[in-house]
C-alpha positions as CSV (number, residue, x, y, z in Angstrom):
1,X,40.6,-67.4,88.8
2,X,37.4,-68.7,87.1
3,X,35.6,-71.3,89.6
4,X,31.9,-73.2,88.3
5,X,30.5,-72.6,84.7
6,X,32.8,-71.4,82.0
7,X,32.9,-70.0,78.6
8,X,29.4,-72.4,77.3
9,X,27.5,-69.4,74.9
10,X,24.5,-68.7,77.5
11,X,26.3,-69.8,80.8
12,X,27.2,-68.0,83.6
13,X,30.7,-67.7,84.5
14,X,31.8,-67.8,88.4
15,X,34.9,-66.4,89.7
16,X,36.4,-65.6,93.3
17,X,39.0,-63.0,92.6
18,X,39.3,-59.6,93.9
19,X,38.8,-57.9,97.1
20,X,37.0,-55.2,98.6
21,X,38.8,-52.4,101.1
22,X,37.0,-51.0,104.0
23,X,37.7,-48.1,105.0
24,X,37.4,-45.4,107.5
25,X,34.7,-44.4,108.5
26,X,8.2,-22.3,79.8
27,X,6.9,-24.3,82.5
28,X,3.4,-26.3,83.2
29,X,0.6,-24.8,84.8
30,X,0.7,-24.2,88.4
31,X,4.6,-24.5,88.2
32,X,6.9,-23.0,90.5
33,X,9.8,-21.1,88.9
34,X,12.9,-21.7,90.7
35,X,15.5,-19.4,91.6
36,X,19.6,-19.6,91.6
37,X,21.0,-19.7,94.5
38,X,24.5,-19.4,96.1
39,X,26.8,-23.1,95.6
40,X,26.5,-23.5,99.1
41,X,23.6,-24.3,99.4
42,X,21.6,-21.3,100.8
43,X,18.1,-21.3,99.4
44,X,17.2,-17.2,98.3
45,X,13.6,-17.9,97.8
46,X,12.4,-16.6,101.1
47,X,10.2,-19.1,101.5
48,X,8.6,-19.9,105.0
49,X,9.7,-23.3,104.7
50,X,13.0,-23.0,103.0
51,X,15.3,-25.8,103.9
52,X,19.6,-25.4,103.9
53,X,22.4,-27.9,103.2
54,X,25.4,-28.5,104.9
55,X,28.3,-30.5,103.6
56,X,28.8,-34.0,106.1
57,X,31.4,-36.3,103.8
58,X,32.6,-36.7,100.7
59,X,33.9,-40.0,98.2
60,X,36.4,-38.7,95.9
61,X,34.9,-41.8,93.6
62,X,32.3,-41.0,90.9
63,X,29.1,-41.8,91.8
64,X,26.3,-43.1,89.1
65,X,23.4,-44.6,90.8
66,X,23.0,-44.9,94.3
67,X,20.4,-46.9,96.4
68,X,19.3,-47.0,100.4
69,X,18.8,-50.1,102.6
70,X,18.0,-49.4,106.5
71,X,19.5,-45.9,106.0
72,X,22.7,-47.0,104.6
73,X,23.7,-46.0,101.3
74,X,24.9,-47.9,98.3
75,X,26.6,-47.0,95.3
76,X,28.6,-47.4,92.3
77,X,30.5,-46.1,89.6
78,X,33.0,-46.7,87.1
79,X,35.0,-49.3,88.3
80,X,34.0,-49.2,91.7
81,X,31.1,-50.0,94.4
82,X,30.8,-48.8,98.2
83,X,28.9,-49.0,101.1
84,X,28.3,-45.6,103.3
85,X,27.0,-44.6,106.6
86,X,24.8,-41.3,106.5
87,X,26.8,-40.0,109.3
88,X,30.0,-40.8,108.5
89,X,30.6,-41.8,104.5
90,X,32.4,-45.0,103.2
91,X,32.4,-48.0,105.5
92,X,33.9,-50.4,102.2
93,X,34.7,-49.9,99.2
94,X,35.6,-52.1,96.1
95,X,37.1,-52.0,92.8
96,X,34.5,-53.6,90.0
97,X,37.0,-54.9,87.3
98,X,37.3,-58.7,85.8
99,X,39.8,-60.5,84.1
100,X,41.6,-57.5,83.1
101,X,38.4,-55.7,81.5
102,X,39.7,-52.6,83.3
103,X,36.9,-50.7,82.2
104,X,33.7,-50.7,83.8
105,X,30.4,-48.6,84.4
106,X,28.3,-48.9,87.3
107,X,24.8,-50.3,86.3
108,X,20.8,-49.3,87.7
109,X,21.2,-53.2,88.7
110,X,21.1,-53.4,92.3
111,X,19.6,-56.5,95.0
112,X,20.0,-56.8,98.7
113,X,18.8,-58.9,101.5
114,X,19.7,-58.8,105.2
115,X,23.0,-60.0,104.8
116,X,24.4,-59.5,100.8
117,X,24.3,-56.5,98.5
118,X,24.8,-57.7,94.6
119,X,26.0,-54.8,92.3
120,X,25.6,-54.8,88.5
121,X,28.4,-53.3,85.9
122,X,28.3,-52.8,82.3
123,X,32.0,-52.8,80.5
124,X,32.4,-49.8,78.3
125,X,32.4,-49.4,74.5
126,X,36.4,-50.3,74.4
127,X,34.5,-53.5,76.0
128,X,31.6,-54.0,74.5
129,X,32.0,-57.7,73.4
130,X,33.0,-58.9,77.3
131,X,30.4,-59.9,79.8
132,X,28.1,-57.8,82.4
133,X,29.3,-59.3,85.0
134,X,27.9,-59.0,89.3
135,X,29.9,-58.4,92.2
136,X,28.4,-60.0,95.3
137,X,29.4,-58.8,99.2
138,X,28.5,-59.1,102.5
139,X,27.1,-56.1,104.2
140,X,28.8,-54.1,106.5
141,X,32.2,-55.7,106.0
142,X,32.2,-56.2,102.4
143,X,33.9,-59.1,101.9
144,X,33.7,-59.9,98.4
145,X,31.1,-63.1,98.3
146,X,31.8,-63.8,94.5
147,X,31.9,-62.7,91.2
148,X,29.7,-63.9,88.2
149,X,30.3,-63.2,84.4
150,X,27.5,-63.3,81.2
151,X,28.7,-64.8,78.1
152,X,31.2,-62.6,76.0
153,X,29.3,-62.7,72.8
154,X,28.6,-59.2,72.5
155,X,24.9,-59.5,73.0
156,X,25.0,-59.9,76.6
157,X,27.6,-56.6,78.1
158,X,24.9,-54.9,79.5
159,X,24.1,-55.5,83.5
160,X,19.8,-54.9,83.2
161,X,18.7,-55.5,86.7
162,X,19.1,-57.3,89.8
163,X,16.1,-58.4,92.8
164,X,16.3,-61.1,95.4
165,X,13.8,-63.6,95.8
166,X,14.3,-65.3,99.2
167,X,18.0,-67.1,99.0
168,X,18.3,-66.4,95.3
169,X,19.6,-63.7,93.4
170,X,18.0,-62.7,90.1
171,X,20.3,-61.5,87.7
172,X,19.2,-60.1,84.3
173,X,21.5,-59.3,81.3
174,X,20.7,-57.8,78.2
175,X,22.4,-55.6,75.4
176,X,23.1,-51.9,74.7
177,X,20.4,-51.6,72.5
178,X,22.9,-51.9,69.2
179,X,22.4,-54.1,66.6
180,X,19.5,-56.5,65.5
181,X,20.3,-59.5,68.1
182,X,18.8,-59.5,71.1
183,X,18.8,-62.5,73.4
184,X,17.6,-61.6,76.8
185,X,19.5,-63.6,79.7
186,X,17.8,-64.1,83.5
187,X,19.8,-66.3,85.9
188,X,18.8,-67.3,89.8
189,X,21.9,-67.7,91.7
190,X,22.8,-68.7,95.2
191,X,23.1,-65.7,96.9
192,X,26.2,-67.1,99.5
193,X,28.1,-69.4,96.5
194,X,26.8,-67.6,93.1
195,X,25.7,-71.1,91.9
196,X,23.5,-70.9,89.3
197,X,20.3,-72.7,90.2
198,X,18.4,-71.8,86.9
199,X,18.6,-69.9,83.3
200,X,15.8,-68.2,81.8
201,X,16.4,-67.4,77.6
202,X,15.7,-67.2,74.0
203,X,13.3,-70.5,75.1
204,X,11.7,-68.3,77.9
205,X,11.4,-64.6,76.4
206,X,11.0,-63.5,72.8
207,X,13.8,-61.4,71.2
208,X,14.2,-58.3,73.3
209,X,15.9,-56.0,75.5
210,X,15.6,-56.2,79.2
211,X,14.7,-53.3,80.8
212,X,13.5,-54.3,84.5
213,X,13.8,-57.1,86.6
214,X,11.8,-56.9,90.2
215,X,10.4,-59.9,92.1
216,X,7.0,-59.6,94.4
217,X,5.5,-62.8,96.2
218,X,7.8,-65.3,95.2
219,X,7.7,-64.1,91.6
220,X,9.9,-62.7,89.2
221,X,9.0,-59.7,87.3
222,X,11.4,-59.3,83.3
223,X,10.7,-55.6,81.6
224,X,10.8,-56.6,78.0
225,X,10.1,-53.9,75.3
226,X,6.2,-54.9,75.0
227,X,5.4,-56.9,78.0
228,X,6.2,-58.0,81.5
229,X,7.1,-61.8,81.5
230,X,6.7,-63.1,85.3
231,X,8.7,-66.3,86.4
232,X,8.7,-68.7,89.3
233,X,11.4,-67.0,91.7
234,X,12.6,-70.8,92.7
235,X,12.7,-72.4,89.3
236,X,12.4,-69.5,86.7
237,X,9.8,-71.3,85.4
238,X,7.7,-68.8,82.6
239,X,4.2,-68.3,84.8
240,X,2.4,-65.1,82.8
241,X,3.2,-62.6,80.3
242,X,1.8,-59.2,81.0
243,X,1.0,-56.8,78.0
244,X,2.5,-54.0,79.5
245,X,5.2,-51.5,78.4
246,X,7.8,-50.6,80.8
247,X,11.0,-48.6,79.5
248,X,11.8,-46.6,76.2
249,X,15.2,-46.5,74.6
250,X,16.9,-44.9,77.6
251,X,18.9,-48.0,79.3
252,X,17.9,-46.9,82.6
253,X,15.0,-49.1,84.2
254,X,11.5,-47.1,83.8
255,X,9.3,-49.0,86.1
256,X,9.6,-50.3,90.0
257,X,7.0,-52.2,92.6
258,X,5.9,-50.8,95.5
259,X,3.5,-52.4,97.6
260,X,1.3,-54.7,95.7
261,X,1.9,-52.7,92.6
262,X,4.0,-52.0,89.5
263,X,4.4,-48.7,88.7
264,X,5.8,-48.2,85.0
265,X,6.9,-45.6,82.5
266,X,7.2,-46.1,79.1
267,X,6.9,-42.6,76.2
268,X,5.1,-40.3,77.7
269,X,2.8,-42.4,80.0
270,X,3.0,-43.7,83.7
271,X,0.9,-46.6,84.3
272,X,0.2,-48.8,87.7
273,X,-0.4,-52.3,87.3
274,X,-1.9,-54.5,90.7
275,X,0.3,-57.3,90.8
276,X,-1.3,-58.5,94.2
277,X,-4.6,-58.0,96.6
278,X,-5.5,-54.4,96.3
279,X,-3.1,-53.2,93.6
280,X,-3.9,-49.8,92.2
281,X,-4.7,-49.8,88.4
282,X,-4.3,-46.2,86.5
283,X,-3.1,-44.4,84.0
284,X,-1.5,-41.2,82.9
285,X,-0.7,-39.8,79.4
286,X,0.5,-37.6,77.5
287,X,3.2,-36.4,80.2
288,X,5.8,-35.8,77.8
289,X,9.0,-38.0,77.7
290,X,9.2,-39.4,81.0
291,X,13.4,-40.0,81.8
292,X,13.2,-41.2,85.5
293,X,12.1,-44.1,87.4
294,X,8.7,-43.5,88.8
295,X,10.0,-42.5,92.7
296,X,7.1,-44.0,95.0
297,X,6.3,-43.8,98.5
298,X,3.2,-44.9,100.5
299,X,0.9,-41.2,99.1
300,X,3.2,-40.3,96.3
301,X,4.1,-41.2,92.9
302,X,6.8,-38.6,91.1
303,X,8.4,-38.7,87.7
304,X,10.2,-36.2,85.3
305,X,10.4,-35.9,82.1
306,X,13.3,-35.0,79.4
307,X,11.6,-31.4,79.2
308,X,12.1,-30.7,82.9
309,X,8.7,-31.3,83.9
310,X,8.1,-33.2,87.3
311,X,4.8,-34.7,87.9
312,X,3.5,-35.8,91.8
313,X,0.4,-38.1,91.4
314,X,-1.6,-39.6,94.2
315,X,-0.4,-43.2,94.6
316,X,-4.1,-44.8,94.7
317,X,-5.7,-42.4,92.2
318,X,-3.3,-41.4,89.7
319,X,-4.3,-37.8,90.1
320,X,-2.2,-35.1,89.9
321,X,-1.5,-33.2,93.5
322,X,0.6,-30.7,91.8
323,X,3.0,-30.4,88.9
324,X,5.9,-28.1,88.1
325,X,9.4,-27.6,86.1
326,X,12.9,-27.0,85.7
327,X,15.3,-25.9,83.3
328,X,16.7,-29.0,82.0
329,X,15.6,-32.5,81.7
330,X,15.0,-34.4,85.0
331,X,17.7,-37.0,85.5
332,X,17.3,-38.1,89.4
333,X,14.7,-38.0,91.7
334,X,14.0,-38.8,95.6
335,X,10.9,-38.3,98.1
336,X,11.1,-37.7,101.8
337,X,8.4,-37.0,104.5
338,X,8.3,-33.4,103.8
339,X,10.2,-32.5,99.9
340,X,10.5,-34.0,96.8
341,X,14.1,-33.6,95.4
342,X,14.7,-33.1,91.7
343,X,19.0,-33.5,89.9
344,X,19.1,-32.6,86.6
345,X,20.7,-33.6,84.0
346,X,23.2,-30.6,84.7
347,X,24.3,-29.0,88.2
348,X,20.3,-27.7,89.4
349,X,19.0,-29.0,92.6
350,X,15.7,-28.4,93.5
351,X,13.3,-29.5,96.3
352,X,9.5,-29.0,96.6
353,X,7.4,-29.7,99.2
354,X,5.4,-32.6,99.0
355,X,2.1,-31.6,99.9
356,X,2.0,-28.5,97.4
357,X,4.7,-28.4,95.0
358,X,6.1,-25.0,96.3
359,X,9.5,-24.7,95.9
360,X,12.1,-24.8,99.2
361,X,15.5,-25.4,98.0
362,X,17.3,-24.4,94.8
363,X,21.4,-24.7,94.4
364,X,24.0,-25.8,91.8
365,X,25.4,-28.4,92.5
366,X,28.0,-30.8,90.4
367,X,25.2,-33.6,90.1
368,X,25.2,-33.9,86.1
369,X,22.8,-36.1,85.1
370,X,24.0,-38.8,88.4
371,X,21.5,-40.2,91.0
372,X,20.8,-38.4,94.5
373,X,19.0,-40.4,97.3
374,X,18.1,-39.9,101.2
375,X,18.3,-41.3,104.2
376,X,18.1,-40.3,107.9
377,X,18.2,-36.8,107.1
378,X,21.4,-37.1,105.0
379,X,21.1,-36.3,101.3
380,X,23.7,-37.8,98.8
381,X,24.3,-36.4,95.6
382,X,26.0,-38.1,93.0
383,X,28.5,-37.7,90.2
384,X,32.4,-37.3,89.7
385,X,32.4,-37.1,93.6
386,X,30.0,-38.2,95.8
387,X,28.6,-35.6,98.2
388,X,26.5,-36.3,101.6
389,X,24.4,-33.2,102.7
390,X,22.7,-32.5,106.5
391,X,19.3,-31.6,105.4
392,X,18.4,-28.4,107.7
């Protein structure tokens, strides 16, 4: 049953029903050239440091995008979200459906704080004049916190992004990318009730697509198609607008902060941006058609490309430490303490280490195109079912 704001074109609609169920617990130069391996697993390279997987759990649910929060995983699908232990698979579970919009697709739009976990879904083409809509829960017990709905106009059915800015949830809604109207939608919610405290729009941004939403000191970062519009996190007040380019025509977000800086991908260029004190500022070109988020850690900066080509650049340089390739375009990337890990957009997994780019780990796996992540030594892979691998 709808609670708060309803049906007004631009307004975010609140509602309170559903549950969640727990549950029981040729390639670039200095390339390597990966080989096949069996589907267990088993690395044949013969490698000194060849690493092994081994099956822990499995979700029977189909697994889009997945994301790690104090070595926890997160993750959703169509029509669903969970929560997972590394050790032990799916803690909750919930089913991501509205007011009988029975089809749904688990979006790259994704907050969380200490105690709440906001998911984003996009309905599918059969649904393509309803809503995104969120799904709020508390963590570890995943009691559903509320539910909150975007205008069913059409224009607004796509889930762009989520971050948290202290108490408040940021929640940004755009379109597929069909059509000649676009009218961008940011709202700041409470993150207990799903009140909305403000509404960024048409008199905020210019006619656009979203295509990233993060927040850094207090302030909200917006992806549009040609810039990077900042608002206050409290108010959504329009502060600055950045003439940066983050995301192409893939819906997927191109572009995340890390540290003090905004790392973004846009064509065939990755750029850093400082968005505090110290910020790196860099840029590379002529990559070829980057297809992943840029994957950052504190030394490394990784993205891939719809040719199969993976790039590792040093975080405060931009210079490449090593570059290689795969067979088919990168779709999902991860970075540990010792590998980078590389899904296509097929069944190849491949890791690397990350000092030199040699290869460790190659195996088919039923990935295809869906996210993989880590944590604690567990690697999940997703697509039609989700599968958690011991890293040995």
């Amino acid at each position: 049953m709808a609670a708060g704001l309803t049906g007004t074109t631009g307004c975010l609609r609140l509602q309170t029903d559903g549950e969640s169920t727990p549950r029981e617990s040729e390639a670039p130069r200095g390339s390597s050239t990966p080989s096949e391996t069996p589907s267990d697993g088993t690395s044949t390279n013969g490698g000194a440091n060849e690493i092994t997987l081994t099956e822990t759990w499995t979700d029977e649910n189909g697994v889009d995008n997945i994301w790690t929060r104090e070595g926890t995983f997160y993750y959703n699908g169509y029509n669903y979200a969970a929560e997972a232990s590394h050790d032990d698979g799916v803690r909750w579970s919930a089913e991501t459906t509205r007011d009988g919009v029975d089809g749904n697709l688990g979006a790259d739009a994704f907050a969380a704080d200490d105690s709440y976990v906001v998911f984003g879904v996009t309905p599918d083409g059969e649904h393509e004049d309803e809503g995104a809509h969120f799904h709020a829960y508390r963590r570890y017990d995943g009691e559903r916190m509320w539910v909150a709905a975007a205008p069913s106009d059409g224009t607004h059915n796509l889930a762009a992004g989520a971050t948290m800015v202290d108490d408040t949830a940021v929640l940004a809604i755009s379109d597929y990318g069909e059509g000649d109207e676009r009218a961008p939608l940011v709202y700041g919610v409470d993150i207990e009730t799903g009140g909305t405290r403000w509404q960024a729009d048409e008199t905020v941004f210019p006619p656009s697509y979203i295509r990233y939403v993060d927040s850094y000191d207090g302030e909200v970062y917006v992806g549009l198609q040609e810039s990077v519009q900042t608002l206050a996190g409290d108010t959504g007040e329009a502060i600055e607008t950045h003439d940066w380019y983050a995301g192409t025509y893939r819906l997927e977000s191109l572009a995340q902060i890390h540290g003090n800086t905004l790392f973004t991908a846009w064509i065939d260029t990755l750029d850093a941006h400082p968005v505090g004190d110290n910020g790196v500022s860099w840029s590379n070109a002529d990559l070829g058609r980057v297809y992943t988020t840029p994957v950052i850690d504190n030394s490394l900066v990784v993205v891939g490309t719809g040719e199969g080509n993976v790039y590792a650049f040093e975080r405060q340089s931009g210079e490449i430490r090593w570059e290689t390739g795969i067979t088919n375009a990168v779709a999902a990337m991860e970075t540990t303490d010792s590998h980078v890990w590389v899904g296509d957009t097929e069944i190849g997994l491949t890791a690397y280490d990350r000092e030199t780019g040699s290869l460790v780990h190659r195996s088919t796996k039923p990935v295809n195109g869906d996210d993989i992540a880590v944590a604690d030594g567990r690697l999940l892979l997703g697509g039609d079912t989700a599968t958690a691998y011991t890293i040995d």
